[in-house]
N, C-alpha and C positions, 0 to 999 in steps of 0.2 A: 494657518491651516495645518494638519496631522494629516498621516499616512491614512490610505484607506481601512487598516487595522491598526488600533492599539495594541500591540503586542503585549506590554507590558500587562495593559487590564484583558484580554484572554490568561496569559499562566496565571497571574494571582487569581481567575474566577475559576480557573481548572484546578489549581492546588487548593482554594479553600473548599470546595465542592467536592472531590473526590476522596472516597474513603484510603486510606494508608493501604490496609490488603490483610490477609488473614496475620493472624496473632502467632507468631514462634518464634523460637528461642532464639539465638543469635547465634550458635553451634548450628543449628538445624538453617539456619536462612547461611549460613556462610559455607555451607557444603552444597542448596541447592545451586548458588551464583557461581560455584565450581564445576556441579556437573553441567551447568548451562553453557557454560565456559568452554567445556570441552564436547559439548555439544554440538555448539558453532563450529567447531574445526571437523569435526567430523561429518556433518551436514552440508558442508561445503566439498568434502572429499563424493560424499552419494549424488549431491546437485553437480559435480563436474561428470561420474561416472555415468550414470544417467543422460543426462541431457547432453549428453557429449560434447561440453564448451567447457574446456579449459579457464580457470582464471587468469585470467595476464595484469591484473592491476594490485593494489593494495588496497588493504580495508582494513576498518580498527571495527571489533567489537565488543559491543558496552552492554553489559548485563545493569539494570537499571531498578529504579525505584519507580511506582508512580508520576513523582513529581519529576524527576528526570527523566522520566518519557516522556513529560508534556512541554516540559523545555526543549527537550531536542525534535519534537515534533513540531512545534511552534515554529521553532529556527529552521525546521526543512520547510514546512509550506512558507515562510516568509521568504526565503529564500526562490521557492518555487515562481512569487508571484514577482511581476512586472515590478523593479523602485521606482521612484519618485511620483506615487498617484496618492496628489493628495487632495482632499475634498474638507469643505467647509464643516460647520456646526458639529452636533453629536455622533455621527456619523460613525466615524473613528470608535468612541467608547462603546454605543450599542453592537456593531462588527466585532469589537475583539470582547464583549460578554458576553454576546450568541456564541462564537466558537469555544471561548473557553469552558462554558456549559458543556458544549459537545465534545468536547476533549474527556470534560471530567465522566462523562457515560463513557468514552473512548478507553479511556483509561482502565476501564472494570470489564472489557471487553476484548481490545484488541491485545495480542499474544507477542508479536512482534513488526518490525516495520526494518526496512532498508532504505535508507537516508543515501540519495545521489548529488542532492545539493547543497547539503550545508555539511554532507560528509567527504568522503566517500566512508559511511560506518551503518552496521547492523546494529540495531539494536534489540534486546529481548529486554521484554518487557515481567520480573519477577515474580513481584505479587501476583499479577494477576495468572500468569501459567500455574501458578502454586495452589492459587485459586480453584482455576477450572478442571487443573487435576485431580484434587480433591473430589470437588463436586460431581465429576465424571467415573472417579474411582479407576485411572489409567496409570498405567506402568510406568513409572518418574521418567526412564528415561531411553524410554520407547517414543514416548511422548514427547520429550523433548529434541530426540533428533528427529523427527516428524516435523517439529517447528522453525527449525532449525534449516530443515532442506530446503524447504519452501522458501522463506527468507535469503539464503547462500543462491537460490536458484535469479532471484532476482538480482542480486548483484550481477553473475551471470550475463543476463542479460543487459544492463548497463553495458559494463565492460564490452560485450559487444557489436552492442549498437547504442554508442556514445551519442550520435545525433539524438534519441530519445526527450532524453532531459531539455534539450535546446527548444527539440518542434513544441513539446507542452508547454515550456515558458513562453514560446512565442506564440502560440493559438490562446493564451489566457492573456496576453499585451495586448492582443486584436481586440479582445473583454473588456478589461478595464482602463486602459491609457485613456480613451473619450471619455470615460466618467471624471477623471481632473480637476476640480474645482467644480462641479456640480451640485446645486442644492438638495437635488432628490437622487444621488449616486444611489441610493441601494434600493432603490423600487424601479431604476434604468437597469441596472446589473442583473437583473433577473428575466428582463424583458429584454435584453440584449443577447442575453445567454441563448435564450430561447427563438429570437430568430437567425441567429448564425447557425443556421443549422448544417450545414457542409465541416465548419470547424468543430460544432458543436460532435458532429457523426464520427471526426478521425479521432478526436478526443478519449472518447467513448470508446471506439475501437482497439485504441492504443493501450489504454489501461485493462480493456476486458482482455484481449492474446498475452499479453503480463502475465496478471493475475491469474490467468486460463492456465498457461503453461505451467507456473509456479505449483498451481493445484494439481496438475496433471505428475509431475514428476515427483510430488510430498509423493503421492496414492501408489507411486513405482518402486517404491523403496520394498526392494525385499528382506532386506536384514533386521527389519521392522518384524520381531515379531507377533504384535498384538495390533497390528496396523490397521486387520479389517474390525476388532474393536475399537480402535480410535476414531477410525472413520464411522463405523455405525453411530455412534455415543457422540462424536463431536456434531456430525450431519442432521441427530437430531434435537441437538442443543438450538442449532439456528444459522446465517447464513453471518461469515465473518469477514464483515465486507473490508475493503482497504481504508486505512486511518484518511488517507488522500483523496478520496473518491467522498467518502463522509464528510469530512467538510468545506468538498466543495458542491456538495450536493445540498447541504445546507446554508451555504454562502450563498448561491446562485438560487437558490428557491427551485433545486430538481428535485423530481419524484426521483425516492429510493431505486424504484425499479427500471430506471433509466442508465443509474450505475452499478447495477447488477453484474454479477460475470460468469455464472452457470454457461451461459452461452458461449464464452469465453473457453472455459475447459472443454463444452463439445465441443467447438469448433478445433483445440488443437488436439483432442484424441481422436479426433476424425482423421485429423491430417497424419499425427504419427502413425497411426495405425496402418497408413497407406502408403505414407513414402521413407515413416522411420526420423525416427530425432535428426539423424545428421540432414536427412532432406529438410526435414523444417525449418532449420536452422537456417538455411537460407532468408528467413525472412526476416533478419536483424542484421541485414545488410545494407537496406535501404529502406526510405520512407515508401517508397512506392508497393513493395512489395507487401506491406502490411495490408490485413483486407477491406475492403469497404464495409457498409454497416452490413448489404446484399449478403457480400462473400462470408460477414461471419456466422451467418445463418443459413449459408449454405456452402459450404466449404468445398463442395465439387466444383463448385465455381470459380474457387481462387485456386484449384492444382491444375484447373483449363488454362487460367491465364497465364501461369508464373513456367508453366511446366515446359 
């Protein structure tokens, strides 16, 4: 028996699938991975200012290549999911060539990612911001501490509320450990997914107030000054879901729009707006505090209960 993912055949289908990233010089790509560089540290000074949470822990960050995003991406959801779930026949091989297809679209897509468990590291993702700066025609490095906060905002978070990482590995154990040596593990894992629906709902919730907030405080940055072009031009580019959300939205056979996070960011500019970041922040104190699927759809409902 093999683990429920071949890891190995996800990166090799994600590295030979995914294009390298736009064409420059080696002068010009070793000046952007410096200002990217020094973007993170600075991204992380407007995500502490901002969102009034201090950092208290360490983090390394890795300005990256494609291929190195999809390795360190790999090793965080590997790391994410439940060991020792392993399951008979091909199972394994078609798992890890579905995700690494999705990596490799991932790859041309997503900008950056913050790794809580196979790091504690941020990482940015080069080509591709070099990419979509381009193609957007945005300010190098307007746009990079815009990407930057965001990402810094979720370490943040982490650091905070450290239970986090723990409840998602344990609500995705509840998932998959039954499937074990199963012949039909990936056609139960989707039908599994789907009637746990109470784990299924905090899951959901936990990743959208994330995501929510992260988007809420990039959008706060005043030093940003081409910010509402960024936002106009990136918002209509398309919706830049989480590397984490994606594939496990396609592992699990979810609709996109189930791990969607719009709802996510109203629900925490609803809240800021009413009781102010430091109030918010109460809610990365505890698992309880976080809102039900109810409250993040209606967020006067969760300042009735916590308030």
């Amino acid at each position: 028996m093999k683990q429920f993912i071949d890891w190995d055949v996800a990166l090799s289908t994600a590295k030979t699938l995914m294009p390298a990233g736009p064409a420059i010089s080696g002068g010009e790509a070793a000046r952007i991975v410096e200002e990217l560089r020094i973007a993170g540290g600075q991204g992380l000074v407007e995500a502490e200012k901002i969102s009034q949470l201090a950092s208290i822990g360490p983090s390394t960050t890795l300005v990256v290549d494609r291929a190195g995003w999809a390795k360190a991406v790999s090793q965080n959801f590997q790391a994410m999911l439940p060991a020792g779930i392993e399951v008979p026949g091909a199972v394994p091989l078609i798992a890890g060539a579905e995700l690494g297809a999705v990596l490799a679209v991932l790859g041309t897509r997503v900008l950056g990612q913050f790794d809580p468990y196979a790091g504690p590291r941020l990482l940015l993702n080069a080509p591709t911001i070099t990419q979509i700066r381009g193609e957007l025609n945005l300010n190098a490095r307007d746009f990079y501490l815009w990407i930057a906060t965001h990402e810094q905002t979720h370490r943040l978070q982490f650091e905070h509320a450290p239970w986090i990482p723990g409840v998602m590995k344990q609500i995705l154990g509840t998932i998959f450990e039954p499937l074990a040596g199963s012949e039909n593990s990936k056609l139960e894992l989707g039908a599994r997914f789907k009637a746990m629906k109470s784990e299924v709902s905090e899951l959901t919730s936990i990743m959208s107030v994330l995501e929510g907030h992260a988007m809420v405080v990039m959008n706060d940055v005043t030093s940003i000054g081409s910010i509402k072009t960024i936002r106009r031009r990136f918002e209509a580019r398309g919706e830049n879901r989480s590397v984490i959300a994606a594939l496990l939205g396609k592992l699990l056979g979810v609709e996109a729009k189930a791990l969607q996070y719009k709802r996510g960011a109203k629900f925490v500019r609803h809240i800021v707006d009413e009781i102010g970041y430091e109030g918010f922040n109460t809610i990365f104190t505890s698992r309880e505090l976080f809102p039900s699927a109810d409250e993040l759809d209606h967020p006067e409902r969760w300042l009735a209960r916590t308030r």
